[in-house]
N, C-alpha and C positions, 0 to 999 in steps of 0.2 A: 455599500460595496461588499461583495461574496471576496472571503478568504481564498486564496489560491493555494497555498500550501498547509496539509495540515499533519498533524502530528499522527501519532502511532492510535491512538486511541480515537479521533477524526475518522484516519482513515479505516479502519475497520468498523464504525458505523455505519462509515459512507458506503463500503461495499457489502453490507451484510454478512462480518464474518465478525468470531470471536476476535476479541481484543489479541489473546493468548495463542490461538492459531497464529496468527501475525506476528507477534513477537518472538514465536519458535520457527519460525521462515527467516525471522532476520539473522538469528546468529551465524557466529562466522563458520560454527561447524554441524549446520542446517541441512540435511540429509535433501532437503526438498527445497532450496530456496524459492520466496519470493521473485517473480518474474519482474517486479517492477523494481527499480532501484530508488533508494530512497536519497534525498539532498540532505549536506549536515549544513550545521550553521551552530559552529560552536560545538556542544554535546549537545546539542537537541535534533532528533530524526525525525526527517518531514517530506512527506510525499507530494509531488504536484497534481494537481487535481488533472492537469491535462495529460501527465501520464498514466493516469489512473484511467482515464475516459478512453484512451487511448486502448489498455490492455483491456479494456473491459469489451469494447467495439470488434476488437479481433479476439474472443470468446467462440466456439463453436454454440451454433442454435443447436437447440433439441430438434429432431424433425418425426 
């Protein structure tokens, strides 16, 4: 069974970006936030993958 929720470090795998890009979109005084919002559980930040599929689907193409 595939994880649905993952961590900070997951999800910038998962989308092909630095770890450290992602983690300077999260803070609270992030010039550029992250579009996606992340779930807590506890102190751990964790993205759903369906949200993630989600922002990445409404992405503009290159044409």
């Amino acid at each position: 069974m595939e994880k649905r929720l993952l961590n900070v470090r997951e999800t910038a795998v998962y989308l092909g970006l630095p770890e450290k890009t992602l983690r300077n979109r999260l803070g609270p005084r992030a010039t550029n936030p992250f579009p996606v919002k992340p779930k807590r559980i506890g102190k751990r930040v964790l993205f759903d993958k369906n949200d993630l599929e989600r922002f990445v689907d409404g992405l503009p193409a290159i044409q």
